[in-house]
C-alpha positions as CSV (number, residue, x, y, z in Angstrom):
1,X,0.0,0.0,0.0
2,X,2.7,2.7,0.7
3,X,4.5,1.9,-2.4
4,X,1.5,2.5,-4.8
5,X,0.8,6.3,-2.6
6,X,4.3,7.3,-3.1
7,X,4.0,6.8,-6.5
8,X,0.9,8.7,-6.7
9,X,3.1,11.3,-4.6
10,X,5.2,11.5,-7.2
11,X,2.8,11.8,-9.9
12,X,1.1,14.6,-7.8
13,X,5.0,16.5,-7.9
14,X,5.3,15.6,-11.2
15,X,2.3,17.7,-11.9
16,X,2.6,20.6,-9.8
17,X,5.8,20.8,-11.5
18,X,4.0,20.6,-14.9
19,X,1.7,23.0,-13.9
20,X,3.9,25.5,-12.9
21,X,5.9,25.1,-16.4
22,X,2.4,25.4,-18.7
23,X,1.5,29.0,-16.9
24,X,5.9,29.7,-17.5
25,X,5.6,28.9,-21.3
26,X,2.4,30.8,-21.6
27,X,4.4,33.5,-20.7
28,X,7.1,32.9,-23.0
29,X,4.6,32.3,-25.6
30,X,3.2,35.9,-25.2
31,X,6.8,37.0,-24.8
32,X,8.2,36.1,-28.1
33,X,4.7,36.3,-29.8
34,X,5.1,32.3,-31.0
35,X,3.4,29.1,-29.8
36,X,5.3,27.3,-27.6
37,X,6.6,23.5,-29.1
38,X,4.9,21.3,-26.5
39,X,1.5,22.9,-27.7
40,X,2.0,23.5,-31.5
41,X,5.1,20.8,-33.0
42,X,7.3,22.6,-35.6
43,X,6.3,21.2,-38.7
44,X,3.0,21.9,-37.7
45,X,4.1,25.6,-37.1
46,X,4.9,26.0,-40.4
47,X,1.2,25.8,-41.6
48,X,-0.4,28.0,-39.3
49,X,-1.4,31.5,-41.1
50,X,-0.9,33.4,-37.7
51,X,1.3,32.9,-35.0
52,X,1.0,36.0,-33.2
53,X,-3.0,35.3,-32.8
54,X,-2.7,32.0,-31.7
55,X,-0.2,33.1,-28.8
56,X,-2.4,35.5,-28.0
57,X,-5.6,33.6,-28.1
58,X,-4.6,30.8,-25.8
59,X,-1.9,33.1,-23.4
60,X,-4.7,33.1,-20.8
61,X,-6.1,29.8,-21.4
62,X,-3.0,28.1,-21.1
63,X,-2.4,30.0,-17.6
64,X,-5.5,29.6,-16.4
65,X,-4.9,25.5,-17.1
66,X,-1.7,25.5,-15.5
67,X,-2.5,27.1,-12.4
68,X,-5.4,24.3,-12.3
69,X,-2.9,21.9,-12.6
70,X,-0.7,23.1,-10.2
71,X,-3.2,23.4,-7.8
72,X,-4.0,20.0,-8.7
73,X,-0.8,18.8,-7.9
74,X,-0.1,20.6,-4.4
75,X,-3.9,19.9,-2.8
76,X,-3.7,16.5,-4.1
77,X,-0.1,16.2,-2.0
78,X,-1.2,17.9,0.7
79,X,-4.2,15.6,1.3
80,X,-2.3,12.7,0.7
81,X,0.3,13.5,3.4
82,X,-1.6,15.7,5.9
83,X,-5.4,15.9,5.2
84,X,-6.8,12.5,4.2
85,X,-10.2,14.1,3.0
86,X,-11.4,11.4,0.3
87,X,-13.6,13.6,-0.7
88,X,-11.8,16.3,-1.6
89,X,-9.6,13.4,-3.8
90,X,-12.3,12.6,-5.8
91,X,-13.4,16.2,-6.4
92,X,-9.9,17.5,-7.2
93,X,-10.3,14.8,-9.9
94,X,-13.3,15.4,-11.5
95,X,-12.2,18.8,-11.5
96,X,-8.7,18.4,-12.8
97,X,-9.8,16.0,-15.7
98,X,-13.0,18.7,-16.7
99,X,-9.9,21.2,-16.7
100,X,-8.2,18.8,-19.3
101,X,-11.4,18.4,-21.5
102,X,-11.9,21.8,-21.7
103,X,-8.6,22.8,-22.7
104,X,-8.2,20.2,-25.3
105,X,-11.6,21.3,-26.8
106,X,-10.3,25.1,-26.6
107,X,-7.0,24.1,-28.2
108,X,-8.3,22.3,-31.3
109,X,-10.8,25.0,-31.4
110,X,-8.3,27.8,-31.6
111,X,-6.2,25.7,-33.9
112,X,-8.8,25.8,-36.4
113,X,-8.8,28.8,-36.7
114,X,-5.6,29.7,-37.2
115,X,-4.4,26.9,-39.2
């Protein structure tokens, strides 16, 4: 039993970590006016018609995901080593994979539009 909730100690790191990297490259994405790589792969880049607007149209949605994630990640870590609420487990899943679903369907949305 403790081996399988350190690994999903780990996995809760692992994405606070991410978290906090998604709002960062938002912010170099709005920085240098490009999509970031992780979100838009280079050859891919290549077709879109403009850059600039898709930086600018998902800046905030790709902040506002990553702080979800993040948050994610720390409440989900600190339940697991202080709190114990089962509860709040399940809801900080339900909420974390809505967050998911909703950024997918805003980033294929906002890639067709500007590719």
């Amino acid at each position: 039993m403790l081996a399988a909730i350190d690994v999903i100690l780990i996995f809760d790191i692992v994405l606070l970590v991410y978290g906090g990297y998604t709002v960062y490259s938002a912010f170099v994405m709005k920085k240098t006016q490009t999509p970031v790589k992780w979100l838009v792969p280079e050859q891919e880049l290549k077709k879109c018609r403009d850059a600039r607007g898709f930086a600018e149209a998902m800046f905030l949605k790709t902040v506002i995901f990553g702080i979800v994630v993040a948050l994610f990640g720390l409440v989900s870590f600190l339940n697991r080593i202080f709190w114990l609420i089962e509860a709040l487990e399940y809801a900080g899943i339900v909420i974390f994979l809505a967050a998911c679903a909703v950024y997918v369907v805003m980033l294929n949305r906002t890639r067709r539009k500007y590719f």
